[in-house]
C-alpha positions as CSV (number, residue, x, y, z in Angstrom):
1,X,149.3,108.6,131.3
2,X,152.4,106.5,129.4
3,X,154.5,107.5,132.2
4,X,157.8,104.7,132.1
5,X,157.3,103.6,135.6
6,X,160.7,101.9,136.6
7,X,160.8,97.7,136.7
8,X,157.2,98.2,135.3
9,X,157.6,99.7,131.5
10,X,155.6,102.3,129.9
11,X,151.6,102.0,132.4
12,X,148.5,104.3,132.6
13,X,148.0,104.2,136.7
14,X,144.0,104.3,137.7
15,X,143.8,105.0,141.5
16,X,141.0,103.9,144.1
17,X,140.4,104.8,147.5
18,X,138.9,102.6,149.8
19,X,138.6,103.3,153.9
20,X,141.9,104.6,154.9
21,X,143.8,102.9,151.5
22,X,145.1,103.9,148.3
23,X,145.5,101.4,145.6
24,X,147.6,102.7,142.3
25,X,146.8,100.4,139.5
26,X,149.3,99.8,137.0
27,X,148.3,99.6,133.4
28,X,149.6,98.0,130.2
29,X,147.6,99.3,126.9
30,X,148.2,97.5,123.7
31,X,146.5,99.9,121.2
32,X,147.1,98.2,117.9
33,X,145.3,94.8,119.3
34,X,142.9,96.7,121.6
35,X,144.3,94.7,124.7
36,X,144.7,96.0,128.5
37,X,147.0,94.1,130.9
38,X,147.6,94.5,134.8
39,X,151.1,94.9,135.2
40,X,151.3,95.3,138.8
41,X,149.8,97.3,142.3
42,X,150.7,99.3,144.7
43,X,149.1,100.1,148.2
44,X,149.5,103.3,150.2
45,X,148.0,104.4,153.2
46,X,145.6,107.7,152.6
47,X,146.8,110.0,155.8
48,X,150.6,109.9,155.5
49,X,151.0,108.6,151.8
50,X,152.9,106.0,152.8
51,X,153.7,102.6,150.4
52,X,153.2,99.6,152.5
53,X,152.9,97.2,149.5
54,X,153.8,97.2,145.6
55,X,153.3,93.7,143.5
56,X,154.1,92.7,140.2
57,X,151.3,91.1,137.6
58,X,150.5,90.1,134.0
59,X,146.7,89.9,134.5
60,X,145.2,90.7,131.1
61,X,141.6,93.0,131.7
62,X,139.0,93.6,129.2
63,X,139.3,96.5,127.3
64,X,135.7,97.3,126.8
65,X,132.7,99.1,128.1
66,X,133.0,101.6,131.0
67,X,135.5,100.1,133.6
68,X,137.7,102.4,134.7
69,X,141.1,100.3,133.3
70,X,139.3,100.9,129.5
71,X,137.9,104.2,129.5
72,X,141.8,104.9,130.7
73,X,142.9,102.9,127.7
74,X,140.7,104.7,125.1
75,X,141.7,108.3,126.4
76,X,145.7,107.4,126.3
77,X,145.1,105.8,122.7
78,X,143.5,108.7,121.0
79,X,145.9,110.9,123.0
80,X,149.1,109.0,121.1
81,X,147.3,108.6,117.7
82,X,147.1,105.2,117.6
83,X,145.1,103.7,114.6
84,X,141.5,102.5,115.2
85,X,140.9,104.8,118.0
């Protein structure tokens, strides 16, 4: 989590399998206002591991409840101290 992910910036990555694809979620938390962007994707195929497609995105997510993008949020918050958290 917080990993500097290069042209992407500091991102928590969620991943999600689905049939024979892997889809890397990256992340964008901004503790201090409680907000949670989409900065960008990437798509691998689940036998050889292989990228076939990585895209760029400024999607802002909500950061509340139990979606998988928030609970990731609140778990890398607390882990850095961040106030309110």
């Amino acid at each position: 989590m917080g990993q500097k992910e290069r042209g992407f910036g500091e991102v928590i990555k969620i991943y999600q399998v689905k049939g024979n694809y892997m889809y890397e979620h990256l992340l964008h938390a901004g503790c201090a206002d409680k907000r949670l962007w989409v900065v960008g994707y990437r798509v691998y195929i689940v036998p050889t591991g292989k990228k076939i497609s990585e895209e760029k995105d400024d999607t802002e997510i909500s950061a509340q409840g139990n979606r998988p993008g928030a609970t990731a949020m609140k778990y890398y918050c607390q882990a850095i101290h961040a106030g309110g958290w």
